[in-house]
C-alpha positions in Angstrom: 5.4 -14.2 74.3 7.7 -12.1 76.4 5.1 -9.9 78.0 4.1 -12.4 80.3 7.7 -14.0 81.3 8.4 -10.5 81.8 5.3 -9.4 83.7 5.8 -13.2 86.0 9.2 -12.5 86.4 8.7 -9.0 87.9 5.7 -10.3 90.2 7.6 -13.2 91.9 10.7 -10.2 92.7 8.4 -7.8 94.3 4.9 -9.3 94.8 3.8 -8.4 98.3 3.4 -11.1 100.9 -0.8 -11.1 101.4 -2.8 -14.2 102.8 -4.8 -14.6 100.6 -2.2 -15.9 98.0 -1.3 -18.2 100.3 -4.1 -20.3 99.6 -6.5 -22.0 97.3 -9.5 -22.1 99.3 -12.1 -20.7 97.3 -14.0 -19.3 100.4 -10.8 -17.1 101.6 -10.6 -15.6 98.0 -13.8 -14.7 97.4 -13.8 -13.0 101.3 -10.8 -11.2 99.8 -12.0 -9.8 96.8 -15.8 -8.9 98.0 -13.5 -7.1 100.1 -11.1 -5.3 97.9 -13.6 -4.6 95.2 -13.5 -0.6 95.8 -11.0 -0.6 98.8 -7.3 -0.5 98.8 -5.3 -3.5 100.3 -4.2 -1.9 103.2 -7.8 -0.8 104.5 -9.3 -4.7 103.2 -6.1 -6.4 104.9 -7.7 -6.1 108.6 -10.9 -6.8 107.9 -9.7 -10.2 106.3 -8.3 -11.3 109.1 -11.1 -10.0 111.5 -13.3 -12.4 109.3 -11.0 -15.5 108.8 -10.8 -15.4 112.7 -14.9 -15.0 113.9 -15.9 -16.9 110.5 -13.5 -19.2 109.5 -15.3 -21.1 107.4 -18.4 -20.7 104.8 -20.6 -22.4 107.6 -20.1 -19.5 110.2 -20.4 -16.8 108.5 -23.9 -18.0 107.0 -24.8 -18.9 110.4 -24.0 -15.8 111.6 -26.8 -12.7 111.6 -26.7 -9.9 109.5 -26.1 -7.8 111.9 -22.6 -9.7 113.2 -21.7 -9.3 109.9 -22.3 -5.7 109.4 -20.8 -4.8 112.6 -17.5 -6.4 111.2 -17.7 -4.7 107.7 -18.3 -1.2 110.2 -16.1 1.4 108.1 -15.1 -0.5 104.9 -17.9 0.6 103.0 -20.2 -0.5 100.1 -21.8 -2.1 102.9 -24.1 -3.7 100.1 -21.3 -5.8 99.7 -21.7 -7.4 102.9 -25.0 -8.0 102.7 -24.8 -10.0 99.3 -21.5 -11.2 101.4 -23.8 -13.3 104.0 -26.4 -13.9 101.4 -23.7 -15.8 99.4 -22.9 -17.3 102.2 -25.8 -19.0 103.0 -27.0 -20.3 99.7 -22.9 -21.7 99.6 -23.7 -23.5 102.8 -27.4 -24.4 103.1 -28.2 -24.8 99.7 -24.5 -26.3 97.9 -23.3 -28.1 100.9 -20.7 -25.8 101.3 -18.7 -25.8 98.4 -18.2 -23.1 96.0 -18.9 -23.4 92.5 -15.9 -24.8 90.9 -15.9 -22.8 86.9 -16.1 -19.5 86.1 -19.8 -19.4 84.5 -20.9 -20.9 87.5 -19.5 -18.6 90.0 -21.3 -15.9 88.4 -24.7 -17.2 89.5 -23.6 -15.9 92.7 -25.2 -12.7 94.6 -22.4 -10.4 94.1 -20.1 -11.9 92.1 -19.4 -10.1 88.8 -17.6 -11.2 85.9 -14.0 -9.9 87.9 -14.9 -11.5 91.0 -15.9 -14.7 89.2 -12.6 -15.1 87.3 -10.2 -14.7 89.8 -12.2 -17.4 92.4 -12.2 -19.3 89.1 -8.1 -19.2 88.2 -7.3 -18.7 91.6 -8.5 -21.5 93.3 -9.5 -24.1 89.9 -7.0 -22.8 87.4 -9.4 -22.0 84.8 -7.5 -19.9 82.2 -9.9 -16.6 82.5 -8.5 -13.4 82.7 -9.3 -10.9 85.3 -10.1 -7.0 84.0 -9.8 -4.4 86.8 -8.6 -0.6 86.9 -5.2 -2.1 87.2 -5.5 -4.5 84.0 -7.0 -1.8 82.3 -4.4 0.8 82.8 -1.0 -2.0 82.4 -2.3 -3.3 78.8 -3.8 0.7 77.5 -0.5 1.9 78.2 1.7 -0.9 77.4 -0.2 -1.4 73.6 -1.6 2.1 73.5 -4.9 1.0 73.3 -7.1 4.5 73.4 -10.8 2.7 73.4 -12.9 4.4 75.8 -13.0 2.0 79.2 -16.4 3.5 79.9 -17.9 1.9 77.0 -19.2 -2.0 77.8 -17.6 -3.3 74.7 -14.1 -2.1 75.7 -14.3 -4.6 78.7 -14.7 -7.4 76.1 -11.9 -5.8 74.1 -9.4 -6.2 77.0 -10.4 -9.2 77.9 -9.5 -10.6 74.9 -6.6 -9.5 74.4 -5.8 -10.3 78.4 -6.6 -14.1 77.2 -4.5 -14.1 74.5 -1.8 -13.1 77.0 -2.2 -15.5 79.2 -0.6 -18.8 79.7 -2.8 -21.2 80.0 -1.0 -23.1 82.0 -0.6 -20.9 84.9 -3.5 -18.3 84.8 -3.3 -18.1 88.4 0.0 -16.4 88.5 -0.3 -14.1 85.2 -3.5 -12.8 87.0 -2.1 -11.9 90.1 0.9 -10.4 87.8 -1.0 -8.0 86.2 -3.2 -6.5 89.2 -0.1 -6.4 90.7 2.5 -4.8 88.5 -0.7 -2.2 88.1 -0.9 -1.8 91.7 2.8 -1.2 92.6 4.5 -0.3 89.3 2.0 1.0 86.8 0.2 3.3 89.1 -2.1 6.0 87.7 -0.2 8.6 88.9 3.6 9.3 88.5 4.2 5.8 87.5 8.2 5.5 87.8 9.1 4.5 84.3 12.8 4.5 84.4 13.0 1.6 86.5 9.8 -0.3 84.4 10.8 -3.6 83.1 8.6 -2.6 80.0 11.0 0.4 79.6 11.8 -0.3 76.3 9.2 -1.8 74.9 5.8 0.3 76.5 4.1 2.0 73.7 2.4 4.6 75.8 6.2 5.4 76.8 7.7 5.6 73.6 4.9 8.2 72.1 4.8 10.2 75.7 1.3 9.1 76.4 1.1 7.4 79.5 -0.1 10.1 82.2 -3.4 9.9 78.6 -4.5 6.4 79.0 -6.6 4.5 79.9 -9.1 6.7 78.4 -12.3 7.0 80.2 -14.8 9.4 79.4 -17.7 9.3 82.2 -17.6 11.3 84.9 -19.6 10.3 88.2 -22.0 13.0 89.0 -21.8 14.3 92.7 -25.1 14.7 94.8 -24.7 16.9 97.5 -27.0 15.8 100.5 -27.4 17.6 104.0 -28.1 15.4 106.9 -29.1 16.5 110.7 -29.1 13.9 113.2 -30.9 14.2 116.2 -29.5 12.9 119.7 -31.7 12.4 122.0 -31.7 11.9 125.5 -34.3 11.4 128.2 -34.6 11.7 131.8 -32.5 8.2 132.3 -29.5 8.9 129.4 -31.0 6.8 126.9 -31.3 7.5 123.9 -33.3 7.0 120.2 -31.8 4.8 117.3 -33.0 3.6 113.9 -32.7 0.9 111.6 -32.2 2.4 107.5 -34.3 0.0 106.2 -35.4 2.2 102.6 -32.6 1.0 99.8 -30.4 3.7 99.5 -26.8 3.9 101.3 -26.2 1.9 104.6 -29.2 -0.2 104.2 -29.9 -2.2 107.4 -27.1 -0.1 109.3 -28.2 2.2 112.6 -28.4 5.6 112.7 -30.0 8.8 115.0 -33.1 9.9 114.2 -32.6 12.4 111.0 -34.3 15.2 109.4 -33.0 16.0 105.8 -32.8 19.3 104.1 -32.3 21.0 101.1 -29.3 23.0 102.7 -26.9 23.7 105.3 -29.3 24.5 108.3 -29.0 26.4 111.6 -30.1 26.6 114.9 -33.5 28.0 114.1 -34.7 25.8 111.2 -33.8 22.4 113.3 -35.4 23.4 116.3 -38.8 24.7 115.2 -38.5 21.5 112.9 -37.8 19.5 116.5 -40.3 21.2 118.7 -42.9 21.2 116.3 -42.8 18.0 113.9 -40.4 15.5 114.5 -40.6 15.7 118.3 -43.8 17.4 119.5 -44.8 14.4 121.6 -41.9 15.7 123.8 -40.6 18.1 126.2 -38.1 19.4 124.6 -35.7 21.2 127.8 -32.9 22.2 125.3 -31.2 22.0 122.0 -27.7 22.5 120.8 -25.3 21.6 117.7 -22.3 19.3 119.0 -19.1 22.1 118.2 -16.9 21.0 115.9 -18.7 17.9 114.5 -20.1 19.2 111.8 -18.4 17.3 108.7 -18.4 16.1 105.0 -18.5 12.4 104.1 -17.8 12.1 100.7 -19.1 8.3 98.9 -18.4 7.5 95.5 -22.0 9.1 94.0 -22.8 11.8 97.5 -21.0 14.3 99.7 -23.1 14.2 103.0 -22.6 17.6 104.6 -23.4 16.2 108.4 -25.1 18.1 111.5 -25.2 16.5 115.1 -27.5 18.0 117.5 -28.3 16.7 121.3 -31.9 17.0 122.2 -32.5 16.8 125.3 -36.3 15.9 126.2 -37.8 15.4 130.0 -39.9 12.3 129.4 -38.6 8.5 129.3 -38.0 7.3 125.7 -40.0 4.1 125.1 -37.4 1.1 124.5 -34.5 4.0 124.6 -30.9 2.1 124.4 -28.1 3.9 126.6 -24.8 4.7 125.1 -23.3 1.2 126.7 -25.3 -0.6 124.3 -25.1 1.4 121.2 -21.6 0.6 120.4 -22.9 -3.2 119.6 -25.2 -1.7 116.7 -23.9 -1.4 113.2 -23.5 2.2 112.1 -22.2 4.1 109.8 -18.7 4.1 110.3 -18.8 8.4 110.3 -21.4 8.3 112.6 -19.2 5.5 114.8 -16.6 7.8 114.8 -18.3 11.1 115.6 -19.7 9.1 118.9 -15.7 7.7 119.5 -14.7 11.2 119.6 -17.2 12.6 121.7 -16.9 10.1 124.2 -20.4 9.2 124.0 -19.6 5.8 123.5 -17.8 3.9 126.0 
């Protein structure tokens, strides 16, 4: 069929150089795409290389503890990922001798490896004719067929897949995959998609009937939680200061934090500290309290907007098994809480 010559001949004139196309090793490309499952290339493309180099293998990163590994992930994200990451890991090396599973239905026994993930390890690295789905495949075949099923439906996923296989040469899934994610990635882009210069130009039904800004239809809507966070600084007579593993599921599981208090709102000065002085702290001398200026922020996730408070508290006792600011940059944080100490220098 001539959408896929077309579609192979446009990737191999403008596919971009990344590493891990340069390979077949099924550890590098599934390290890749745990990676740039909800993350753009050019955020993932560091943290590849940051893991290649301190776990080069399957064996060192399930040697590794989780706490190495979610110090690396710091600021991509989805850090749930990372722990399924390391998880996977292990059971690869300890338990399968270090080798991946080598077909698709088997990859999918992995911890964190969905039917996407599964399929491109699987025609990546073996060749098995299975299609990949994303965002990007989604959008390329809507568009180019004018197929208006609702991609927030389950069954639509089968749909495209389908009709993704039928595409495909079998022959060379490998490259027809990569293709597609591609040509979505840098060509048929969800906004303002230049489609003067689109080799489907003459042949894209969405085109044609003036209906590509309308597809892919999707009809869900993620619902927003707003959430207000205060965390508390501390520091006692020596510097030190108070720090916390998130162990409750939830966002940044097993990642650090400042001791927080939670509220319903936006809070001021008078709320927090009776709420200090009284509650959280009372086993304290409290000698002062203050809001950092001009930290107070919104860090929007995918689900939650946290609407974020810093306040130092400073206390006159000696914090039992207090860490000083030297040795707080080697925990795991949330990256907005990494930064927030990076910029006030509390970190060194």
């Amino acid at each position: 069929m001539d959408f896929h010559n077309t579609l192979i001949k446009w990737y191999l004139q403008n596919k971009r150089d990344l590493p891990w196309r340069n390979t077949t090793d099924p550890y590098q490309i599934w390290l890749s795409e745990i990676m740039l499952q909800q993350t753009r290339v050019a955020q993932g493309m560091p943290y590849f290389f940051a893991f290649t180099k301190e776990f080069p293998t399957v064996f060192d990163l399930a040697n590794a503890s989780e706490e190495q590994v979610l110090k690396l992930w710091q600021g991509l994200g989805y850090y749930s990922r990372a722990r399924n990451l390391h998880k996977t890991a292990k059971y690869v090396a300890f338990d399968l001798g270090g080798s991946f599973p080598a077909a698709y239905k088997e990859l999918l026994s992995l911890k964190g490896v969905g039917e996407y993930t599964a399929a491109a390890i699987a025609s990546f690295s073996y060749n098995e004719a299975v299609p990949v789905v994303d965002g990007n495949v989604f959008r390329v075949l809507s568009r180019y067929f004018d197929i208006e099923s609702d991609i927030a439906i389950p069954a639509t996923k089968k749909e495209f897949t389908e009709l993704a296989y039928e595409l495909m040469p079998k022959d060379n899934p490998a490259i027809f995959n990569q293709a597609i994610m591609e040509f979505g990635a840098l060509q048929c882009v969800p906004k303002s998609p230049n489609c003067t210069i689109c080799d489907f130009n003459d042949s894209c039904a969405a085109l044609q009937k003036k209906k590509v800004m309308d597809l892919p239809v999707k009809s869900k809507k993620v619902k927003v939680t707003n959430r207000f966070f205060n965390y508390l600084i501390l520091e006692d007579a020596l510097g030190n200061t108070q720090i916390q593993k998130r162990t409750a599921k939830g966002i940044w599981h097993n990642l650090y934090e400042f001791p927080l208090l939670e509220t319903k709102e936006i809070e001021g000065f008078d709320f927090v500290s009776e709420a200090v002085k009284n509650d959280l702290f009372c086993s304290y001398t409290i000698i002062g309290i203050e809001e950092y200026h001009n930290a107070a922020l919104v860090h929007k996730l995918s689900h939650q907007h946290l609407h974020i408070q810093f306040w130092k508290i400073k206390i006159e006792e000696v914090i039992e098994k207090g860490v000083n600011m030297v040795d707080v940059k080697a925990f795991p944080f949330p990256i907005v809480i990494y930064n927030f100490l990076e910029k006030q220098e509390l970190i060194c």
